[in-house]
C-alpha positions in Angstrom: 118.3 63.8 115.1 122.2 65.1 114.8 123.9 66.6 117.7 124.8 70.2 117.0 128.3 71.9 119.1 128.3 75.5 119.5 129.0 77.9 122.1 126.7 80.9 123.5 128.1 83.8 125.4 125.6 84.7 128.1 124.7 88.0 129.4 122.7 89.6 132.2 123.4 86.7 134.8 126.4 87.6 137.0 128.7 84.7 136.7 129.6 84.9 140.6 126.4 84.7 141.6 125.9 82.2 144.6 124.9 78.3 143.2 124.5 80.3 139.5 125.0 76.4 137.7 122.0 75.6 139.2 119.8 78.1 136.9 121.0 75.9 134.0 121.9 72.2 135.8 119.1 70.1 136.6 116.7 72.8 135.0 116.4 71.5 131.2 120.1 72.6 130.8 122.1 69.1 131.1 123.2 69.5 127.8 126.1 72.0 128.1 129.1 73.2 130.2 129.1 76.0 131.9 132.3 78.5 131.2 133.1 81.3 133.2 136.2 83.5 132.2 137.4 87.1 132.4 134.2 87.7 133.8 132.1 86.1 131.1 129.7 83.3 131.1 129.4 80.8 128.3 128.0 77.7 127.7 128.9 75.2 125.3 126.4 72.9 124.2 126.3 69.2 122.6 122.8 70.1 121.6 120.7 67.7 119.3 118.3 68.7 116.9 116.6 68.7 113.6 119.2 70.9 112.5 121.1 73.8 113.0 117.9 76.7 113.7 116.2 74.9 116.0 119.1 73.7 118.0 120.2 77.5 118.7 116.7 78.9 119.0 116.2 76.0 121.9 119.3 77.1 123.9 118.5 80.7 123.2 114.9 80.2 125.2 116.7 77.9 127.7 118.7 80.7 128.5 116.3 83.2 128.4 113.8 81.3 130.3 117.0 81.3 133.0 116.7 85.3 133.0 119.7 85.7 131.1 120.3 86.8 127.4 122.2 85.8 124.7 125.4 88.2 123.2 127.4 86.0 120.8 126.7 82.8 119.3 129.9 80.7 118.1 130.4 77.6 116.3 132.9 74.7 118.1 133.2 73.2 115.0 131.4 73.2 111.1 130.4 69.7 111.3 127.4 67.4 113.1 127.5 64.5 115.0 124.8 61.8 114.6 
């Protein structure tokens, strides 16, 4: 499997919200850090995959599953890393 890096801007979880890491931190979510700025919440994820589809669509439900939805989608980098 190859590790995908990509970022996902979250939306409908408030980013202030009281212990807010823990929807994502020891809940299936270990695989990303958790970025709060101006307001916004992002996480950017070392995620590995078959490949590029299925390591977005698996954060997207993650994050979903967390009660939260995802607004933008950004790639850290081009490449992989095996």
């Amino acid at each position: 499997m190859t590790i995908y890096r990509f970022s996902v801007e979250v939306g409908g979880i408030d980013p202030n919200e009281r212990d807010m890491e823990n929807r994502f931190y020891g809940n299936g979510v270990d695989d990303a850090l958790i970025v709060v700025s101006n307001g916004r919440l992002t996480l950017a994820f070392d995620r590995e995959a078959a490949n590029a589809e299925a390591a977005i669509h698996s954060a997207e439900e993650d994050i979903v599953r967390r009660g939260g939805s995802v607004t933008r989608i950004e790639w850290s980098n081009p490449r992989t890393w095996d």
